[in-house]
DSSP file (Angstrom, degrees, kcal/mol; ACC not computed):
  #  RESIDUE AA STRUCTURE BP1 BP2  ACC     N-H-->O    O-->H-N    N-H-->O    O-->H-N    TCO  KAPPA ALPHA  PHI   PSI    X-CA   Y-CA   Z-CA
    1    1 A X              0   0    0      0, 0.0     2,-0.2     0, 0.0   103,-0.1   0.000 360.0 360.0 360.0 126.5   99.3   79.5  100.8
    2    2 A X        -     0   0    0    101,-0.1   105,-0.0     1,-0.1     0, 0.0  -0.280 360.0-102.6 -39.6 120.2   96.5   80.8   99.0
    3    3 A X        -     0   0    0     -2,-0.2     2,-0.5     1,-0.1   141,-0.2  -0.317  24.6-149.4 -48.9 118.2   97.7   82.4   95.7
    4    4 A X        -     0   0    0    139,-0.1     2,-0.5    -3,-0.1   141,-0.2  -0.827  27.6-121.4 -99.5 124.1   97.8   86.2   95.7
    5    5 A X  B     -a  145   0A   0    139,-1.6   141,-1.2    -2,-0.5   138,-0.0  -0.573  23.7-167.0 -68.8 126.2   97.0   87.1   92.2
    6    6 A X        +     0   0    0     -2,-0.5    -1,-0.1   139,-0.2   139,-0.1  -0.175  39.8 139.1-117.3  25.2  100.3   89.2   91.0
    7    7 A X        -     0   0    0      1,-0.1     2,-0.9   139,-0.1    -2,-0.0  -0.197  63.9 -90.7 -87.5 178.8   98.2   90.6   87.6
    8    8 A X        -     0   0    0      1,-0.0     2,-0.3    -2,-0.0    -1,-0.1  -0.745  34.5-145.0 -92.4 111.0   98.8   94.3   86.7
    9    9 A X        -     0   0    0     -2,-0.9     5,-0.4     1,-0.1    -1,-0.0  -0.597  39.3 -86.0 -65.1 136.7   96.4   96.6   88.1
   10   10 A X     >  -     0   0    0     -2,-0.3     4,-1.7     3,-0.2     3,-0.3   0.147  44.5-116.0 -46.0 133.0   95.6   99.6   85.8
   11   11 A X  H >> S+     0   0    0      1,-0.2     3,-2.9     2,-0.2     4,-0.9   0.745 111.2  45.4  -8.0 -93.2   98.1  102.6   86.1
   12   12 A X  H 3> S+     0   0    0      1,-0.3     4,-1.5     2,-0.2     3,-0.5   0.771 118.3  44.8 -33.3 -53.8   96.3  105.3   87.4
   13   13 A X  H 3> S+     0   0    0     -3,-0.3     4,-0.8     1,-0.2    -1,-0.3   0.664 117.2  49.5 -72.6 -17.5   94.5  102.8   90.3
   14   14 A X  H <X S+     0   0    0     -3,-2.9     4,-0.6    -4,-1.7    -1,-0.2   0.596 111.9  52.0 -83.9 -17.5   98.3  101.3   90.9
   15   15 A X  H  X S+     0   0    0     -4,-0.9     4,-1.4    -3,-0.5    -2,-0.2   0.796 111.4  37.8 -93.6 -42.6   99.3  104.7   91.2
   16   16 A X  H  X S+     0   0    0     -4,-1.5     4,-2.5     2,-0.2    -2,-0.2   0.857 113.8  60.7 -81.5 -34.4   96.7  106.2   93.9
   17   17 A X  H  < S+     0   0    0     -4,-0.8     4,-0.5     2,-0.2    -2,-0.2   0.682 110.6  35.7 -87.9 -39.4   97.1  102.8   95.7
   18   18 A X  H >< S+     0   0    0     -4,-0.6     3,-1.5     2,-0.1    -1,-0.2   0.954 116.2  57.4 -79.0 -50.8  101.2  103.3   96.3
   19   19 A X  H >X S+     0   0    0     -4,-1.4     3,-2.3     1,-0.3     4,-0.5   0.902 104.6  53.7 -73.6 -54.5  100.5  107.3   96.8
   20   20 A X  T 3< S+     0   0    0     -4,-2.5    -1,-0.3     1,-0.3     4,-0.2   0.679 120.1  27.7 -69.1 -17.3   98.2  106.2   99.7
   21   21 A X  T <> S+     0   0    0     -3,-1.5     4,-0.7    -4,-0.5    -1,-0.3  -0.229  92.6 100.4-110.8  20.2  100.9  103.9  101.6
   22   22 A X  H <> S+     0   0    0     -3,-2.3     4,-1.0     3,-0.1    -2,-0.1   0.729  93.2  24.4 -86.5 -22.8  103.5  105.8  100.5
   23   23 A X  H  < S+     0   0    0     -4,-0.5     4,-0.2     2,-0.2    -2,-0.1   0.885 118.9  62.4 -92.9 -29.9  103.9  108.0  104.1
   24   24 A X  H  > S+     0   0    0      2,-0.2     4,-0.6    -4,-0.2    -2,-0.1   0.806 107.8  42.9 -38.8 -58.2  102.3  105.0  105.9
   25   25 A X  H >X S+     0   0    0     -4,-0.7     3,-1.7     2,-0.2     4,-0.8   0.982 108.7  57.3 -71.8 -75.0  105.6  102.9  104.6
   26   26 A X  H 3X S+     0   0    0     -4,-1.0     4,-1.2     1,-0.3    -1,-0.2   0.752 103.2  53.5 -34.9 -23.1  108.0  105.8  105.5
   27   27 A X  H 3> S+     0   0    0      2,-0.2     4,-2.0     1,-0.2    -1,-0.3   0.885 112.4  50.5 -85.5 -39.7  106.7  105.7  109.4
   28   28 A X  H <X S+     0   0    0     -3,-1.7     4,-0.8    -4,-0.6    -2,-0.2   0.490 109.7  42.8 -89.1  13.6  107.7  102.1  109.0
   29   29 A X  H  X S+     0   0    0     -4,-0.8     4,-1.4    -3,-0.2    -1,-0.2   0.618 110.6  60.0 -96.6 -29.7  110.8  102.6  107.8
   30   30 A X  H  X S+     0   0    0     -4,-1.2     4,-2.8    -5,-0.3    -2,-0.2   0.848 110.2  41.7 -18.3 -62.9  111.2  105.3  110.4
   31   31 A X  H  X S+     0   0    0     -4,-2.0     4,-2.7     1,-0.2     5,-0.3   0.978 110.4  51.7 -75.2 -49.3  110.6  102.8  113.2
   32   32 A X  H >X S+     0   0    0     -4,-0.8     4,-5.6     2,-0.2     3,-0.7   0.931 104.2  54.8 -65.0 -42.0  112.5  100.2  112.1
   33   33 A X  H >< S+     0   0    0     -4,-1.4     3,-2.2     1,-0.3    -2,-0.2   0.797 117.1  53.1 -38.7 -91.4  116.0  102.5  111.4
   34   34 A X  H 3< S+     0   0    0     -4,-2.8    -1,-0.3     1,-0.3    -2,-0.2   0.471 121.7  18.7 -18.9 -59.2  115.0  103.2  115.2
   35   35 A X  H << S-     0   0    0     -4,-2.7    -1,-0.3    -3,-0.7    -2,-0.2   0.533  87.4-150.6 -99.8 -25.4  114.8  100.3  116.6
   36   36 A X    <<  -     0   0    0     -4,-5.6     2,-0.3    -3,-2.2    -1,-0.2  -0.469  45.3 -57.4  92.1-159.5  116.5   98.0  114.4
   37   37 A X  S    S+     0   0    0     -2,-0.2    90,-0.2    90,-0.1    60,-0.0  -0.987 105.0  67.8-133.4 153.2  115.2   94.1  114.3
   38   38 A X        +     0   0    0     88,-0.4     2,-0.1     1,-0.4    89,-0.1   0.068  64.2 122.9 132.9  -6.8  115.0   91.8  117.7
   39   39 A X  S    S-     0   0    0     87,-0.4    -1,-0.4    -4,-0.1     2,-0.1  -0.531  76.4-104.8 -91.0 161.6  112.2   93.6  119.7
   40   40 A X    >>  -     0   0    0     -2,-0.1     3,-2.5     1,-0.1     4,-0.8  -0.371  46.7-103.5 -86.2 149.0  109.1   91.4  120.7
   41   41 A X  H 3> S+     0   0    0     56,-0.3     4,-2.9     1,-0.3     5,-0.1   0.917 121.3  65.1 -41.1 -53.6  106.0   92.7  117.8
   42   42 A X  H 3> S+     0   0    0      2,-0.2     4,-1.7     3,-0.1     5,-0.3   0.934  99.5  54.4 -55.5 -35.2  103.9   95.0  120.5
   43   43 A X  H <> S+     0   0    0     -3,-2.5     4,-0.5     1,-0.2     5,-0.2   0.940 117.4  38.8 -43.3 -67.1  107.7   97.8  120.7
   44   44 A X  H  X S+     0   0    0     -4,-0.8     4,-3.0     2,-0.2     5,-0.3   0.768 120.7  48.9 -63.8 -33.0  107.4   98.0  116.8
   45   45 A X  H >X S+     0   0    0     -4,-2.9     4,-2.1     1,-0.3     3,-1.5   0.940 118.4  38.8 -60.9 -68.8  103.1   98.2  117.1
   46   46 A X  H 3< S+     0   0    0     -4,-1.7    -1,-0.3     1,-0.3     4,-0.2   0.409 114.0  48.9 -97.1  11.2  103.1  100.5  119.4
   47   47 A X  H >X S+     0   0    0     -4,-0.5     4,-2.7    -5,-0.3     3,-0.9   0.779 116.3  49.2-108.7 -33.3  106.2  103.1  118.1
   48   48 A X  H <X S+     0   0    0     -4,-3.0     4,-2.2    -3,-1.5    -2,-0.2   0.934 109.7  51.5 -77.3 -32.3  104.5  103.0  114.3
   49   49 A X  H 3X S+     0   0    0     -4,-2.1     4,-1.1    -5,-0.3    -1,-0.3   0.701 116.4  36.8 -62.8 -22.7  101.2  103.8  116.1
   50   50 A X  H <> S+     0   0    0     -3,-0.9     4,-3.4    -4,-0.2    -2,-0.2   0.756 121.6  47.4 -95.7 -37.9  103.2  106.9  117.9
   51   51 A X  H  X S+     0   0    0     -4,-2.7     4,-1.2     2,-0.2    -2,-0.2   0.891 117.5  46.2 -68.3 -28.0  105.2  107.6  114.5
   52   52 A X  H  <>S+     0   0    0     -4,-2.2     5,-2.7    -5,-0.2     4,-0.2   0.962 109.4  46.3 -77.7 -35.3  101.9  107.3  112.7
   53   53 A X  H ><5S+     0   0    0     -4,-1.1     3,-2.1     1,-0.2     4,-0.4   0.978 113.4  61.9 -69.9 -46.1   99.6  109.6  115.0
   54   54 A X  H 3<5S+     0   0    0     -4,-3.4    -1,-0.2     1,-0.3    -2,-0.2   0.732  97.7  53.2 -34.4 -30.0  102.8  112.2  114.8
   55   55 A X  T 3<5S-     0   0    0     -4,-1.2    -1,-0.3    -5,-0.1    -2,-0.2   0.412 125.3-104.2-103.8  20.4  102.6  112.5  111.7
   56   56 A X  T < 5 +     0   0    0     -3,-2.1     2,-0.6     1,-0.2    -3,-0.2   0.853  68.9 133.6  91.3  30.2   99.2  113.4  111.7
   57   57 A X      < -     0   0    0     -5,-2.7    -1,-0.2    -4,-0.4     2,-0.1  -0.852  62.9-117.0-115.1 129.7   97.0  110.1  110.3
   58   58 A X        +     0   0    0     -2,-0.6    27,-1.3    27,-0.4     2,-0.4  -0.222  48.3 178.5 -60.6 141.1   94.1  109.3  112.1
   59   59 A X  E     -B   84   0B   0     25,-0.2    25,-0.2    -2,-0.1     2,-0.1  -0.924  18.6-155.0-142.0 112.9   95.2  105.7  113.4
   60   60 A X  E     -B   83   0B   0     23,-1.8    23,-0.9    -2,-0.4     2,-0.3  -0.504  19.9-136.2 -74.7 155.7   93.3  102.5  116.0
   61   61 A X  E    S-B   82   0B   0      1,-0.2    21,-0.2    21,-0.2    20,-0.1  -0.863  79.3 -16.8-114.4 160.8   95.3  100.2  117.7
   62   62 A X  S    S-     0   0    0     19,-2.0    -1,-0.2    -2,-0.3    19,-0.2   0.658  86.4-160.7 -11.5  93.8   94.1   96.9  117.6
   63   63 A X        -     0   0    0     17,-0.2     2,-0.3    -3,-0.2    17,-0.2  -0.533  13.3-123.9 -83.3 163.3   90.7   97.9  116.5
   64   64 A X        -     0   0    0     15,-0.2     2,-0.3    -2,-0.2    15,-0.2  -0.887  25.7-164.7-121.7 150.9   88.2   95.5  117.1
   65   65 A X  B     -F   78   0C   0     13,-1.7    13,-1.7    -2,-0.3     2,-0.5  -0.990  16.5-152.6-151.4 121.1   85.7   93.9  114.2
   66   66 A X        -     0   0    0     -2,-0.3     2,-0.1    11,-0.2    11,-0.1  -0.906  26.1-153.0 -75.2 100.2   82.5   92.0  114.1
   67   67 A X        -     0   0    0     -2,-0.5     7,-3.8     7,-0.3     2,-0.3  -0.308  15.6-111.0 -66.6 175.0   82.5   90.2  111.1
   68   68 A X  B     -G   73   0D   0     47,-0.5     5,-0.3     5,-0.2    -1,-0.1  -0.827  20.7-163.9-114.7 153.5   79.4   89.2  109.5
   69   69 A X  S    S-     0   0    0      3,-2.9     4,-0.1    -2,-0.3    -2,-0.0  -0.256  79.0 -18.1-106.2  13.9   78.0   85.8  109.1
   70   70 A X  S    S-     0   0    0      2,-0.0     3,-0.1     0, 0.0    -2,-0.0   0.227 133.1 -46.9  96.6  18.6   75.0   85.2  106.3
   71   71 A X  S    S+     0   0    0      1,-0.3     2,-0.4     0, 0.0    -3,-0.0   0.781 124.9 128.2  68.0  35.6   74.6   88.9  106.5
   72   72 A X        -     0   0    0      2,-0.0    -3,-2.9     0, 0.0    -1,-0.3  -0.985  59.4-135.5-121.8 105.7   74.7   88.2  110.6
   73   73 A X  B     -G   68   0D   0     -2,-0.4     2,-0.4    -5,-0.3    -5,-0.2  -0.593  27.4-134.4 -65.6 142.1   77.1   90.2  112.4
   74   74 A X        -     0   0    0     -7,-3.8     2,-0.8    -2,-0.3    -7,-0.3  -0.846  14.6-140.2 -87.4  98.0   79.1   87.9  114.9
   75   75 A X  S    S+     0   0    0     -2,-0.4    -1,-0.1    -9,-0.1    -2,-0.0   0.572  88.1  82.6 -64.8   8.4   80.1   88.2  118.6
   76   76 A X  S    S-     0   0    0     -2,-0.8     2,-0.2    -9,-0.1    -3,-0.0   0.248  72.3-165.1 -61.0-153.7   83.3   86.8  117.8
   77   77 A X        -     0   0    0    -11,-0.1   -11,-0.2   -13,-0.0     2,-0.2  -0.321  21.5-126.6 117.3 136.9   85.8   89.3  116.5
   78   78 A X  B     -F   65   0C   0    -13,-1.7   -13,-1.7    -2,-0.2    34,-0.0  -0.435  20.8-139.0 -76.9 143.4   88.8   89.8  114.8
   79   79 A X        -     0   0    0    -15,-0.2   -15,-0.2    -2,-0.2   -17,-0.0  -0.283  12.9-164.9 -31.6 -13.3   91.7   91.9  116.1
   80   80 A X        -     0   0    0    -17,-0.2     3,-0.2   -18,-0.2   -17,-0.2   0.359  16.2-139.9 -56.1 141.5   93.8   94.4  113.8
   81   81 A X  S    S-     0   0    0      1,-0.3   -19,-2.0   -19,-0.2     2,-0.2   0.939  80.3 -14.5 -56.0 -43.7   97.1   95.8  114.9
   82   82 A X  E     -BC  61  93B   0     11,-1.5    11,-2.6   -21,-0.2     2,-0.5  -0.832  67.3-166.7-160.5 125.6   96.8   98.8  113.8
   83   83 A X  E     -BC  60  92B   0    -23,-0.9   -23,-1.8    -2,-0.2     2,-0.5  -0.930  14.2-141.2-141.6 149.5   94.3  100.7  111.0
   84   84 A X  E     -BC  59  91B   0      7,-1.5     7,-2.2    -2,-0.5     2,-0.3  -0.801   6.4-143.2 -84.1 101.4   94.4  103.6  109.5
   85   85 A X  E     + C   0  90B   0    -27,-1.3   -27,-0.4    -2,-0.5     2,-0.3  -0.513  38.4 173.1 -75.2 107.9   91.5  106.4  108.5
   86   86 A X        -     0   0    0      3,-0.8     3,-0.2    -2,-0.3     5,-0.1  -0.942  51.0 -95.1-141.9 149.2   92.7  107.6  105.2
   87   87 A X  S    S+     0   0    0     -2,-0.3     3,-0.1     1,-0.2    -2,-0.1   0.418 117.1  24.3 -52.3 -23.3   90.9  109.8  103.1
   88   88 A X  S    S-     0   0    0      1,-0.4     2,-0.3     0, 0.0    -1,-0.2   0.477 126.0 -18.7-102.3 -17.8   89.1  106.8  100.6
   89   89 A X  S    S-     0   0    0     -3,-0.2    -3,-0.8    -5,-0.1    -1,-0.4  -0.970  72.7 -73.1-172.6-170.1   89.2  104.0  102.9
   90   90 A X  E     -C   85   0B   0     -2,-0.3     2,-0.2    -5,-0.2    -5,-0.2  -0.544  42.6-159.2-101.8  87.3   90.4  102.0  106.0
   91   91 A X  E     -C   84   0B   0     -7,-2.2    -7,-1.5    -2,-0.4     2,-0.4  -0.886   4.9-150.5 -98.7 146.8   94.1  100.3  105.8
   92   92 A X  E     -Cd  83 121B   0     28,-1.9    30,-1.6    -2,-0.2     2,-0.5  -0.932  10.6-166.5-129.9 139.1   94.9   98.0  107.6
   93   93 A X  E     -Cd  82 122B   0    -11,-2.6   -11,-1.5    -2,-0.4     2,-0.4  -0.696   4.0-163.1 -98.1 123.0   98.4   97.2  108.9
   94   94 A X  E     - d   0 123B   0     28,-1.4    30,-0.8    -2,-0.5     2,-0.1  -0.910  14.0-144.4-117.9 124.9   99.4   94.2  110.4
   95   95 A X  E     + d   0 124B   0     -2,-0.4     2,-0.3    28,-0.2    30,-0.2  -0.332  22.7 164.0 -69.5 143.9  102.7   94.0  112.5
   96   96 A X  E     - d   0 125B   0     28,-1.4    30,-4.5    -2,-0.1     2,-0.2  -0.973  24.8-169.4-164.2 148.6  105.3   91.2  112.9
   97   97 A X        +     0   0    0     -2,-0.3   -56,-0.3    28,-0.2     2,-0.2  -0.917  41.7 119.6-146.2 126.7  108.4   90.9  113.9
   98   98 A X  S    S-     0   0    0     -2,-0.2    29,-0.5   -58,-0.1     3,-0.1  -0.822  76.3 -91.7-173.0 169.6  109.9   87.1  112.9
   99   99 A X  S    S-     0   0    0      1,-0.2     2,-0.3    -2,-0.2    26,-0.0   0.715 104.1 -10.7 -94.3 -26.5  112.8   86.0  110.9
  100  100 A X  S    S-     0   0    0     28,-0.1    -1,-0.2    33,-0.0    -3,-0.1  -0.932  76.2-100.7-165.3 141.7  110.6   85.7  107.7
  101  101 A X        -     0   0    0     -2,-0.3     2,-0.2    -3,-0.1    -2,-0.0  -0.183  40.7-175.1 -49.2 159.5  107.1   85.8  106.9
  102  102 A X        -     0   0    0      0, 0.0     4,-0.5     0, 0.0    -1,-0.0  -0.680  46.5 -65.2-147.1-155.8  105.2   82.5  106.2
  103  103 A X  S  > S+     0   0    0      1,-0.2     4,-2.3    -2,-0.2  -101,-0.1   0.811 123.5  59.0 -41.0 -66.5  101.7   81.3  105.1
  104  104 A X  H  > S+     0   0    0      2,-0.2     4,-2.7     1,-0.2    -1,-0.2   0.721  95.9  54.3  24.1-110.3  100.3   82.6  108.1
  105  105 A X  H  4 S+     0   0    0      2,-0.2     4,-0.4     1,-0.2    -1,-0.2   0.646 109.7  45.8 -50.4 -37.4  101.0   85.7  108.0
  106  106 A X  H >> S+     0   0    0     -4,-0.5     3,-3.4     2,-0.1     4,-1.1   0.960 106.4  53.6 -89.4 -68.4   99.7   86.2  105.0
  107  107 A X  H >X>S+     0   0    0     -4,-2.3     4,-3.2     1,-0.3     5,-1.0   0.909 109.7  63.6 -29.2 -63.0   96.1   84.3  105.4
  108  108 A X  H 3<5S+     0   0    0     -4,-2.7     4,-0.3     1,-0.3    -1,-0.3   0.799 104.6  36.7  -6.6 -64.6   96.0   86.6  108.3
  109  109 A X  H <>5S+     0   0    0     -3,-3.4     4,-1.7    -4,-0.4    -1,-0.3   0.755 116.1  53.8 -80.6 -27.2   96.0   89.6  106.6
  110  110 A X  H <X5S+     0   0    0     -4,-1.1     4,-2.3    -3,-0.6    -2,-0.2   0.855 111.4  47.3 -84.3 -36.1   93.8   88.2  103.7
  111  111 A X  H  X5S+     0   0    0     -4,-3.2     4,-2.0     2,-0.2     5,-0.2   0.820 107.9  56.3 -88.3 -35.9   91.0   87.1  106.1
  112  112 A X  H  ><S+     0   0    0     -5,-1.0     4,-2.7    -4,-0.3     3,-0.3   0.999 108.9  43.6 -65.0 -60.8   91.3   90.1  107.6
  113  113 A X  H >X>S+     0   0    0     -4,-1.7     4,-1.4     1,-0.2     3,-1.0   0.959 114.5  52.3  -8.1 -94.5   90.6   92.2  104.3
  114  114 A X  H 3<5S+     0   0    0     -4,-2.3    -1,-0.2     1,-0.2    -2,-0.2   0.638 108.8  44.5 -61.3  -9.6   88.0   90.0  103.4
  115  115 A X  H 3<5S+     0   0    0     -4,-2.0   -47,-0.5    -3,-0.3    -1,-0.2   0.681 118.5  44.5 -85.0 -20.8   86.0   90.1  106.6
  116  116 A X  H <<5S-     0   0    0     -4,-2.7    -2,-0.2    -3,-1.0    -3,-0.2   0.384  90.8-146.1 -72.3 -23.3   86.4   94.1  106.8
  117  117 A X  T  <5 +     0   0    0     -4,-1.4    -3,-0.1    -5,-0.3    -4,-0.1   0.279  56.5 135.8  52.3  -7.0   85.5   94.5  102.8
  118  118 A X      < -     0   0    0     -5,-0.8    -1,-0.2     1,-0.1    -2,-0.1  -0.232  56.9-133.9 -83.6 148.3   88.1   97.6  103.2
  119  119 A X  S    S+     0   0    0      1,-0.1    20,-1.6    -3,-0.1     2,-0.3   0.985  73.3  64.4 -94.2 -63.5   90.6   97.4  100.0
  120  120 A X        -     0   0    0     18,-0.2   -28,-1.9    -7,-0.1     2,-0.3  -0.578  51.0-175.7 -98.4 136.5   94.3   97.9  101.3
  121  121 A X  E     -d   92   0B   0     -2,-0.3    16,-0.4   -30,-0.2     2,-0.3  -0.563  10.4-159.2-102.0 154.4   96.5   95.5  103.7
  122  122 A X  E     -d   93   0B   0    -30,-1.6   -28,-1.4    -2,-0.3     2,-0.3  -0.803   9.4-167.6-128.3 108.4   99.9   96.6  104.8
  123  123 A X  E     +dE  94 135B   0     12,-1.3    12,-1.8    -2,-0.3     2,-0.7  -0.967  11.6 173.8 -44.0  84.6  102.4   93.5  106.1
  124  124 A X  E     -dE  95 134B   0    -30,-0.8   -28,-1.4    -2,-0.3     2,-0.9  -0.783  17.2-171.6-118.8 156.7  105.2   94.4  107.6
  125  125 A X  E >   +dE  96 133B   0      8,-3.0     8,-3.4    -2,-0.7     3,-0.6  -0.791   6.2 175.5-120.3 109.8  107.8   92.4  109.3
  126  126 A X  T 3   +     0   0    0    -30,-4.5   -88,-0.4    -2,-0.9   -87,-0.4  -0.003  66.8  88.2-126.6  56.5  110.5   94.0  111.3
  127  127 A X  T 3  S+     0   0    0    -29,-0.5    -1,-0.3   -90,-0.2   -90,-0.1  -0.027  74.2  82.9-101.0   2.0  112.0   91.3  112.5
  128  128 A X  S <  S-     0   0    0     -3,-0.6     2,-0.3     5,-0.1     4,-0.1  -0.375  81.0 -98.7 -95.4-165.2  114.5   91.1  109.0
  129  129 A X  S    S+     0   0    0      3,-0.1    -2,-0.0    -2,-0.0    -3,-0.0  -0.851  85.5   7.0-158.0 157.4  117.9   93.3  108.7
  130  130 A X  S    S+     0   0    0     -2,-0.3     2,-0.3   -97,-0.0   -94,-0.0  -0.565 123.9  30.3 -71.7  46.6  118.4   95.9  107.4
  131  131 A X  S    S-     0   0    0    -99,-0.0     2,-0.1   -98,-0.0  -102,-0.1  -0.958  80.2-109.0-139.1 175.3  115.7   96.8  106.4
  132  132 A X        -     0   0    0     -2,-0.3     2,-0.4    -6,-0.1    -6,-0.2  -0.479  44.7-136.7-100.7 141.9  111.8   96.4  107.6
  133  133 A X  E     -E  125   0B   0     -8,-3.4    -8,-3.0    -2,-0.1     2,-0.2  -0.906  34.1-168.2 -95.0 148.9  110.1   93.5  104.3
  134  134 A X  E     -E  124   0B   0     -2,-0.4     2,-0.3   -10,-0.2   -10,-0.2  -0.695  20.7-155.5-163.2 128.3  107.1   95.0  103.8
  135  135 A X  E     -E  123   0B   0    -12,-1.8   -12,-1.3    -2,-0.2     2,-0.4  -0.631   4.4-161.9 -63.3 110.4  104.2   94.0  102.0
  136  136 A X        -     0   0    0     -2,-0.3    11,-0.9   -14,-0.2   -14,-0.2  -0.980  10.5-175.2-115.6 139.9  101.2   95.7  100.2
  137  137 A X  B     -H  146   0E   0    -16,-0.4     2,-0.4    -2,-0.4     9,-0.2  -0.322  12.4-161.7   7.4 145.2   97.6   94.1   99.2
  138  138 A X        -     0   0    0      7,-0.6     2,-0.7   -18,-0.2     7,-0.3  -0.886  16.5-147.8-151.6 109.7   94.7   95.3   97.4
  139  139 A X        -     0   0    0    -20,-1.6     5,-0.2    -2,-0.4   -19,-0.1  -0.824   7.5-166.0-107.2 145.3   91.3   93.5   97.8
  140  140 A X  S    S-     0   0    0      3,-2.1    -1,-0.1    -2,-0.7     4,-0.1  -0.222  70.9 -53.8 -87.2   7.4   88.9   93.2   95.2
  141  141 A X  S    S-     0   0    0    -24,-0.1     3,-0.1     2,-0.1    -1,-0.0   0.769 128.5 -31.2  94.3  65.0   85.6   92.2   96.3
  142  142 A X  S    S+     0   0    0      1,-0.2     2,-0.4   -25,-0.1    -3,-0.1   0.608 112.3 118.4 104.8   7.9   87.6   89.3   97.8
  143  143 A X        -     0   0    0     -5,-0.1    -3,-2.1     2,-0.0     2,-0.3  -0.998  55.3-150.8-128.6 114.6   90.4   89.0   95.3
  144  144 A X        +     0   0    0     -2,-0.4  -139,-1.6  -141,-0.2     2,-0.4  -0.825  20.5 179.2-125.7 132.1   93.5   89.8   97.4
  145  145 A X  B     -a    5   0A   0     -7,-0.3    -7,-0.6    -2,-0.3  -139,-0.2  -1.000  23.4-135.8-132.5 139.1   96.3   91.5   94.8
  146  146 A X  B      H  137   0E   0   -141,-1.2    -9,-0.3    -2,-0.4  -139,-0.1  -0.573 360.0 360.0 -93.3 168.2  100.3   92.9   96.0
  147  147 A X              0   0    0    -11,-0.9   -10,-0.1   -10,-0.1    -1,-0.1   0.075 360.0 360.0-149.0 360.0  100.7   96.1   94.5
């Protein structure tokens, strides 16, 4: 798996960076107490997408994204489960529900990042017991860091 650099981002920027996924994470803590683990990944997309738009964050379901090429936007496109319009940028959440994260899962999310430019990833897997794992990211002009 590509190496996620685990170095200490400065307070203040570690600080705004949890505050901004801090209500994000509670909807997915929400859902899973709901629901539990064993339901196929689209229940869990589409109940954090209902928990999220309830609580008032503007929210796409699998919006879709032209990356760029050479400075070439691409007719291909990428996918995302779910992202979020938050007052300094774009998060984006990708859903799973399997017994444990793997390589995957993560490149997934990092490619996604870097093909968006947009600074915070959300993983979450609610497929574990009891509780939902969930992951957060911070890209860096391309420098993917948990937080």
């Amino acid at each position: 798996m590509e190496k996620v650099v685990v170095h200490k981002i400065d307070g203040i920027k570690r600080e705004k960076l949890v505050q901004s996924c801090y209500g994000i994470i509670g909807c997915m803590q929400e859902v899973h107490k709901n629901l539990g683990a064993g339901l196929p990944e689209y229940i869990y997309q589409e109940a954090l997408f209902t928990e999220l738009s309830e609580k008032g964050y503007i929210v796409y379901k699998e919006l879709e994204c032209h990356p760029t090429y050479k400075g070439k936007a691409m007719k291909a496109y990428i996918k995302m489960d779910l992202v979020i319009d938050s007052e300094d940028s774009k998060i984006i959440v990708e859903c799973k529900a399997i017994s444990q994260l793997t390589e995957r899962e993560h490149y997934q999310l990092f490619g996604y990042l870097r093909a968006t430019g947009w600074s915070i990833g959300l993983l979450v897997n609610f497929g574990t017991s009891p509780k939902a794992q969930i992951e957060r990211y911070y890209n860096d002009d391309g420098e993917i860091m948990a937080f």
